[in-house]
N, C-alpha and C positions, 0 to 999 in steps of 0.2 A: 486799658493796659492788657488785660487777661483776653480782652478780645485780640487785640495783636499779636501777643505770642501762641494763642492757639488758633490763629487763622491758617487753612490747610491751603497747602504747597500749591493747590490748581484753582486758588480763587479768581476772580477778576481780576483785582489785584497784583496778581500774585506773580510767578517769573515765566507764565506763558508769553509773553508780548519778548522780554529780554532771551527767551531760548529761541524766537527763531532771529534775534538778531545778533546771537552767538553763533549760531549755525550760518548766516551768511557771513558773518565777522571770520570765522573761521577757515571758509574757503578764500574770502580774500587776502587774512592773511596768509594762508599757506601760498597762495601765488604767488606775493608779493615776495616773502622770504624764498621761494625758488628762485625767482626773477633775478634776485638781488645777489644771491650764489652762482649764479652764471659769471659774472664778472670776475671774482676770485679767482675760479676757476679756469677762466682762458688768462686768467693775470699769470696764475703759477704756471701754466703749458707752455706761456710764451717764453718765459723767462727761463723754466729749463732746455726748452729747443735752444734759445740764445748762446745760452751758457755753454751746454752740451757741443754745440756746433764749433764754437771758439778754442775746444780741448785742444786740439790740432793746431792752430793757429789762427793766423788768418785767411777768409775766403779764398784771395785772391792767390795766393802760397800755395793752397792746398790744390786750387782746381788748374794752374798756372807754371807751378813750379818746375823746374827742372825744362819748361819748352822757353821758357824768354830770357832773354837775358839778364842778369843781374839788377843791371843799373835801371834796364826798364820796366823787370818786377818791384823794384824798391822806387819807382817813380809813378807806377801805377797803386800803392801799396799807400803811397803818400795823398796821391789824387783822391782815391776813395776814403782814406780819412781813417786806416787801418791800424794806422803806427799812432793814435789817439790812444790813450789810458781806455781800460775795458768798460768802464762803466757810464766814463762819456760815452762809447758806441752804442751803450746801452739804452741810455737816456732818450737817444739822438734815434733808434729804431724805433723803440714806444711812441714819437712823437711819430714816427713816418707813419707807422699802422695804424694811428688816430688818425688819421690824412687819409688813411685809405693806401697808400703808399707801400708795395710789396718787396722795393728793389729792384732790382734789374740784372737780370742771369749772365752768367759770366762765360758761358758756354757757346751760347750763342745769342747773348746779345738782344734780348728778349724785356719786355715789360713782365716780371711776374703774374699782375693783373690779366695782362693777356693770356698767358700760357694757363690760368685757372679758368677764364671764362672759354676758353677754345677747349678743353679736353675735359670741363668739368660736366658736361652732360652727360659726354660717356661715361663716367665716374656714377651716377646718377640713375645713369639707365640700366647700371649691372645691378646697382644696390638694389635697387625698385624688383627687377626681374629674380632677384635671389630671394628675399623678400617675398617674393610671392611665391616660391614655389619652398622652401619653408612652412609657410603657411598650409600652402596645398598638401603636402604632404606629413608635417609636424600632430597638424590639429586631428584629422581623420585615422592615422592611423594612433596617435597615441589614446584613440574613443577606441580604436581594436582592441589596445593593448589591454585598457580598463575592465572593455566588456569580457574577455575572454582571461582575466587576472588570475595567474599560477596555473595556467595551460601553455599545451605547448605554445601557439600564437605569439602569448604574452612574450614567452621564454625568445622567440626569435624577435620580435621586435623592439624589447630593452639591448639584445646585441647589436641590433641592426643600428637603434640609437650612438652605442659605444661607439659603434666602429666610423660612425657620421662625423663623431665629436672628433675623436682621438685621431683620426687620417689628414695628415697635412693638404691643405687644400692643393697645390703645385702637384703631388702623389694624385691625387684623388684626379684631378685635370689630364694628365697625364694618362690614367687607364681610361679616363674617357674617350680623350682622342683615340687611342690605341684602337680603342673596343669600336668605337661607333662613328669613326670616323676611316681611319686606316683599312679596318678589318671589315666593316660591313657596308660601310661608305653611306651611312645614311645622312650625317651631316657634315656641313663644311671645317679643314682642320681646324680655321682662323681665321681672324679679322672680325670687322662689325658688321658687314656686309661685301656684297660682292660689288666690284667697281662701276658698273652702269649703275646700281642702284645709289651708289654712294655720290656719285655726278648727280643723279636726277632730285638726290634728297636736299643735299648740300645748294642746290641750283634753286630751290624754291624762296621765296619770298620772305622774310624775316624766320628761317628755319630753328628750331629749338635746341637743334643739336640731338635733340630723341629722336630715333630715326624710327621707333615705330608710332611715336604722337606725327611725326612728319609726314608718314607713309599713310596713316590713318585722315591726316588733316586733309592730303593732297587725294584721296582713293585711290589710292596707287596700288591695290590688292597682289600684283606679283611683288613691289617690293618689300610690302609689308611681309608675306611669304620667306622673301629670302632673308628681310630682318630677321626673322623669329627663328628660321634657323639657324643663322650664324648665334643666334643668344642663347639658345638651348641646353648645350655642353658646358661653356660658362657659369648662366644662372645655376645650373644642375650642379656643379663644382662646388660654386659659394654658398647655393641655396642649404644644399643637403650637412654642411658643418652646423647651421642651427637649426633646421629640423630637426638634427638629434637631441636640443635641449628644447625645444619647444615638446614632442615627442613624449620625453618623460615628465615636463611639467607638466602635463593634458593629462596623463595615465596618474600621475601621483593625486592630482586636485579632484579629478572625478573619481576615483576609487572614493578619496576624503569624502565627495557628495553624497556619494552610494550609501553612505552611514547614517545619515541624518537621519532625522525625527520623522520630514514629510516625505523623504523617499521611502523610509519603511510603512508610513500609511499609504502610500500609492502602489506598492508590492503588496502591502496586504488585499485591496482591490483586486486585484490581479491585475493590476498591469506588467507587462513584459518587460524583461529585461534590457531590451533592447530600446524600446519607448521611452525608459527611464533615463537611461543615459542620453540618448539624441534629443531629449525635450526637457528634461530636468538637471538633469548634473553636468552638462559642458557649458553649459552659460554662466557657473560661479570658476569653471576651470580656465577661463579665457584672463581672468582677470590678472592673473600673475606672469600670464604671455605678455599681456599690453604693458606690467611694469619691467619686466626684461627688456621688453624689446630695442628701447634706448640704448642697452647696455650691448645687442647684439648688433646697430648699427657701427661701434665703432670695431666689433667684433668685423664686422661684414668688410669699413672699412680698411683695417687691416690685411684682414685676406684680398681686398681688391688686388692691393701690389704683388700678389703671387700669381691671382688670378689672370687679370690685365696680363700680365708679363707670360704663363705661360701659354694665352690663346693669342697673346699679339693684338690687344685689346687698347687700343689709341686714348686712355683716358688718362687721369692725373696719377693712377696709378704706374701705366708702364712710365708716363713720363718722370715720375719720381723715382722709380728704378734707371733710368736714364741719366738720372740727372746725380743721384749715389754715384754710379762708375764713375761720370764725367768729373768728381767730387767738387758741384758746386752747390755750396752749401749754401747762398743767396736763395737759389731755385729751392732747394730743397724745406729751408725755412719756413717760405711764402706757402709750399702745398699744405707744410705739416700744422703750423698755426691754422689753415683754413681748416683743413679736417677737423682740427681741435673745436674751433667754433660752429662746424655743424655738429658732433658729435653734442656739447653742452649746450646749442638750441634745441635739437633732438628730444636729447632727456630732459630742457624742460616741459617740451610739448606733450613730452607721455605721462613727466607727474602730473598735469594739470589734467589728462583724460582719465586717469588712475584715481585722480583724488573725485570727477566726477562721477566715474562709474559707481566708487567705492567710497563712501563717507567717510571711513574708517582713518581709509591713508591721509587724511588731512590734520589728523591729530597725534 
């Protein structure tokens, strides 16, 4: 009895075998409860896009109205099953999007499905490219901001951040063309590429719709050239709205590292300033970028539709803006539910690399 109660906590016995199968229980279930939150979560986006769209009336009314005739808006209104109670439409949608089934655009007469898998790599290829130069720019300079904290440097590049965050992306697009395309002509105003390259890309063999994985797969070295120009100005538009939080999240977490216990015995050594930051304190600063980052995808897609729309950018975003004017809220539905379900696979791919980097976030 007295040997039971005073046998200590790390015996053979004892809860070394059940902690590491708390710590795997744990990450399992933190997956699985993510997993399981993904469903809610496009349940509720769907339902309000439904709802939301319906304020107005119906589809067919809204994108239709005042061009046809009465009797054969109220016969088309019938056909599609409009003039039904709102919650049968409701019912009767949810089942089509379990089917895969997006409707059919009223605009031009279009499979939904098609119109996502036709514009959705361009959609795809800004995010990626903005995305990256974020990063490129976000992570390095906010290790400037760090190293050189409450100097001048720092003092211009937490502005430089504001003004990233706070400048509408459509603004920001806009002095771009002005500057470096108009004025100095360094790159093209618009488009995805230029139209030989867009014949030769589109031309190839089960194409991706990436026009630089396409240029890259085929060797095609001058159109891969004119991709990355036409992407430049763009990515630089969309990119540089979250390099302003990426930016300050780098300079806030590595300042925090700069305090610790073993960066001040590694300063005591005399290691340099600068070694400490690039080899010790931006490796624990990365880890609050990778939990954002989900959160800046749907940031990103957001800005797509300004973006898209003010370079003339052929992907789900201009056509969502396309498809607003035309107001056909069929088409419109189908993009914004999609977005919604990459946006909640997204973040849950970042909790699951967040909770592996990080043990922490699992509990």
């Amino acid at each position: 009895m007295t040997s039971l109660i005073e046998a200590p906590p790390g015996s053979v016995d004892g809860p070394a075998p059940s902690t590491k199968k708390r710590s795997g229980g744990g990450l399992g279930r933190y997956i699985l409860i993510r997993f399981f939150l993904i469903f809610p979560t496009i349940f509720i986006l769907v339902t309000m896009v439904f709802f939301l769209m319906r304020i107005t009336g119906d589809p067919i009314t809204a994108a239709l109205g005042g061009r046809l005739p009465p009797e054969q808006l109220a016969e088309r209104i019938t056909s599609a099953g409009y003039d039904r109670p709102i919650f049968v439409q409701y019912f009767e949608y949810l089942g089509q999007l379990a089917t895969g089934n997006f409707g059919t655009t009223l605009s031009d007469n279009r499979q939904v499905t098609e119109v996502l898998t036709t514009y959705g790599a361009a959609t795809l290829e800004l995010s990626i490219n903005a995305l990256l130069v974020a990063l490129a720019v976000g992570i390095p300079l906010g290790m400037i901001a760090a190293h050189r904290r409450d100097k001048a440097p720092d003092a211009v590049l937490r502005i430089f951040a504001i003004l990233c965050y706070a400048t509408p992306v459509f603004f920001a697009g806009l002095l771009l063309k002005l500057t470096f395309s108009v004025w100095l002509g360094w790159f093209p105003v618009a488009g995805r590429a230029s139209t030989n390259t867009e014949l030769a890309l589109t031309g190839l063999q089960s194409p991706s719709g990436i026009y630089w994985l396409d240029a890259l797969r085929s060797g095609n070295i001058s159109a891969l050239g004119d991709v990355i120009s036409h992407a430049v100005l763009p990515a630089a538009a969309l990119g540089l709205l979250t390099a302003g939080i990426f930016l300050r999240l780098v300079r806030t977490n590595v300042i925090g590292t700069l305090g610790r216990d073993y960066v001040e015995a590694g300063r005591s050594r005399g290691i340099s300033e600068f070694r400490l930051v690039t080899k010790h304190a931006y490796k624990p600063a990365l880890i609050p970028i990778i939990t954002v980052m989900g959160l800046q995808i749907a940031v990103m897609l957001g800005g797509a539709v300004l973006t898209e729309t003010t370079f003339e950018w052929k992907g789900l975003g201009f056509q969502l803006a396309t498809y607003l004017t035309a107001r056909d809220f069929v088409a419109v539905q189908g993009i914004v539910v999609l977005l919604a379900v990459i946006v909640a696979l997204t973040n849950f791919i970042v909790d699951i690399i967040a909770a592996l980097i990080d043990p922490r976030v699992r509990y």
